[in-house]
GUKE-346118 format. One record per residue (C-alpha): x, y, z; residue in three letters. Coordinates in nm, 2 decimals. Layout:
BEGIN
{c1=X	c2=Y	c3=Z	type=Ala}
...
! end
This chain:
BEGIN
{c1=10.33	c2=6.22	c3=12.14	type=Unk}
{c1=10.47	c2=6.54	c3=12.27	type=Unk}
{c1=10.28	c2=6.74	c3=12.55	type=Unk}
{c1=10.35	c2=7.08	c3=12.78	type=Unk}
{c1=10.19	c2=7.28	c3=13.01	type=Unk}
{c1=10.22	c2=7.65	c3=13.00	type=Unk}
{c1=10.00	c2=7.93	c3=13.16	type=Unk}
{c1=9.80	c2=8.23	c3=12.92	type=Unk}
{c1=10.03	c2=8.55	c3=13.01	type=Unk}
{c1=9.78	c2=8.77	c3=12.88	type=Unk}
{c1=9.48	c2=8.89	c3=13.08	type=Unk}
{c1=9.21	c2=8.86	c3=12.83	type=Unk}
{c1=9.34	c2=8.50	c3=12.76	type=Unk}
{c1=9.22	c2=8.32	c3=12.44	type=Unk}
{c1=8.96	c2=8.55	c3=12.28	type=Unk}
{c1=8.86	c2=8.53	c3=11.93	type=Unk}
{c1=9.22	c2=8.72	c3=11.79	type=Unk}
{c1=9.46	c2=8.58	c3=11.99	type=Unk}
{c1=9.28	c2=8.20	c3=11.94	type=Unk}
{c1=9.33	c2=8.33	c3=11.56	type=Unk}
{c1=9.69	c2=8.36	c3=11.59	type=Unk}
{c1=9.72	c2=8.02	c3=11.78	type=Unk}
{c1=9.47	c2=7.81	c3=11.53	type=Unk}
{c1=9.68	c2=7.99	c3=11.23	type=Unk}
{c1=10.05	c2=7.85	c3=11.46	type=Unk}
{c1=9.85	c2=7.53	c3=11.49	type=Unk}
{c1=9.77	c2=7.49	c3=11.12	type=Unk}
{c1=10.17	c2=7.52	c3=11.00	type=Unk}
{c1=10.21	c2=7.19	c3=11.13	type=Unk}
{c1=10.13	c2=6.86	c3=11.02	type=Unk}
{c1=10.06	c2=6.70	c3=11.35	type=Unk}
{c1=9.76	c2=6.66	c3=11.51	type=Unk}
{c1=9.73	c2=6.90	c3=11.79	type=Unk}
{c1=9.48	c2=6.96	c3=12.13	type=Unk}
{c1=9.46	c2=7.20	c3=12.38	type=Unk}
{c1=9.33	c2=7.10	c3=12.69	type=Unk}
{c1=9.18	c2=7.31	c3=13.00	type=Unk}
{c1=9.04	c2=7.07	c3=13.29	type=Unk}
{c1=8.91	c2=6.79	c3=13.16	type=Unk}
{c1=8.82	c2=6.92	c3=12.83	type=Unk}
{c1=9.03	c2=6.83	c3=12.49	type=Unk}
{c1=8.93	c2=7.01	c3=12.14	type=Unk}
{c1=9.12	c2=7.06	c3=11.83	type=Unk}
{c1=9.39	c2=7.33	c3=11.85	type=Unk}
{c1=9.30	c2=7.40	c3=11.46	type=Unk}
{c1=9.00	c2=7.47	c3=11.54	type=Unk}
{c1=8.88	c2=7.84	c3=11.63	type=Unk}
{c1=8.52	c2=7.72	c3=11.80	type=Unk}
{c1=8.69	c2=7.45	c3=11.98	type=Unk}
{c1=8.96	c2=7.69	c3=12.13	type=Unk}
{c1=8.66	c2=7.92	c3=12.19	type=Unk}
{c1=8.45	c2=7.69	c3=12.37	type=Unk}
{c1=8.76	c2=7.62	c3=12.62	type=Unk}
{c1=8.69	c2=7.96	c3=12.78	type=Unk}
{c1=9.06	c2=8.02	c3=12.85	type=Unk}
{c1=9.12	c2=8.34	c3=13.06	type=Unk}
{c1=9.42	c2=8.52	c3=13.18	type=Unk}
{c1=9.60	c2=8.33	c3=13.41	type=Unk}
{c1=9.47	c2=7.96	c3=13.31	type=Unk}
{c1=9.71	c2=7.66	c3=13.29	type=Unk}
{c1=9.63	c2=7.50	c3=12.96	type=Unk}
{c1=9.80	c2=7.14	c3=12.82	type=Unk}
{c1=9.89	c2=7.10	c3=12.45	type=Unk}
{c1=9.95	c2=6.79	c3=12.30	type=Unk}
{c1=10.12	c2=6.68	c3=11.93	type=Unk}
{c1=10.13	c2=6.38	c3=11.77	type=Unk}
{c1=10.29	c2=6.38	c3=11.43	type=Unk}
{c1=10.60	c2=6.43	c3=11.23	type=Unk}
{c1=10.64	c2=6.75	c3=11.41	type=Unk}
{c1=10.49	c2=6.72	c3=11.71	type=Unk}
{c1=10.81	c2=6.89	c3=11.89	type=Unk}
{c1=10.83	c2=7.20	c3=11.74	type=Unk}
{c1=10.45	c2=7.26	c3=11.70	type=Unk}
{c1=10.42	c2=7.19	c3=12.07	type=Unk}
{c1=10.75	c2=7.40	c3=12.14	type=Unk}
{c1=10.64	c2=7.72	c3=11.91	type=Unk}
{c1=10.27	c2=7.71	c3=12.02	type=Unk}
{c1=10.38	c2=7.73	c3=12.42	type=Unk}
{c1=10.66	c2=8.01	c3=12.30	type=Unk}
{c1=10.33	c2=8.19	c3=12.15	type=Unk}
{c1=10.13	c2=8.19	c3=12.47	type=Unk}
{c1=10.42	c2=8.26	c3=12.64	type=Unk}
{c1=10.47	c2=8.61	c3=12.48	type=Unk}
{c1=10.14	c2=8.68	c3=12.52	type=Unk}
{c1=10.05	c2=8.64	c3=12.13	type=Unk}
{c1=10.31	c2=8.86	c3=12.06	type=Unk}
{c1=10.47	c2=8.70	c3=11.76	type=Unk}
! end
C-alpha cells in the first residue's frame, strides 16, 4: 500500500471537471485507490465520492494505492493536483 499527501493548488479545488480528470487518472490503473480529506475515505474512481469530499482550494488531501501499480497511480495522481489539473 502506497499513500501521499499533497495540497489542491487550484482555488476552485475538486469541482465536477477537474474531479473528471482525476477519476479518468484514477481509472488507468489497476489498483485500488482512495482519497481522503479529514476523516472521510471514498473511491478515487468514483466521481460522487470525490464530489461528496468537498475539496476546496487549499485543502490537504491523502491518496492511497494498493495494487500492482499502486506507485505510479499514487505518484501521477499527486503530480495531477499538483499542476493544478493541468495535464
Amino acid at each position: 500500500m502506497c499513500s501521499k499527501d499533497v495540497t489542491v493548488q487550484n482555488q476552485v479545488g475538486l469541482h465536477s471537471r477537474p474531479a473528471t480528470f482525476f477519476i479518468q487518472k484514477a481509472n488507468e490503473f489497476k489498483s485500488s485507490i482512495w482519497v481522503e480529506k479529514d476523516d472521510h475515505r471514498v473511491n478515487a474512481k468514483s466521481l460522487l465520492g470525490v464530489l461528496s469530499l468537498g475539496i476546496v482550494g487549499g485543502t490537504t488531501i491523502r491518496i492511497t494505492a494498493d495494487g500492482s501499480d499502486e506507485i505510479l497511480a499514487v505518484d501521477s495522481l499527486v503530480h495531477l493536483v499538483d499542476s493544478g489539473f493541468a495535464d
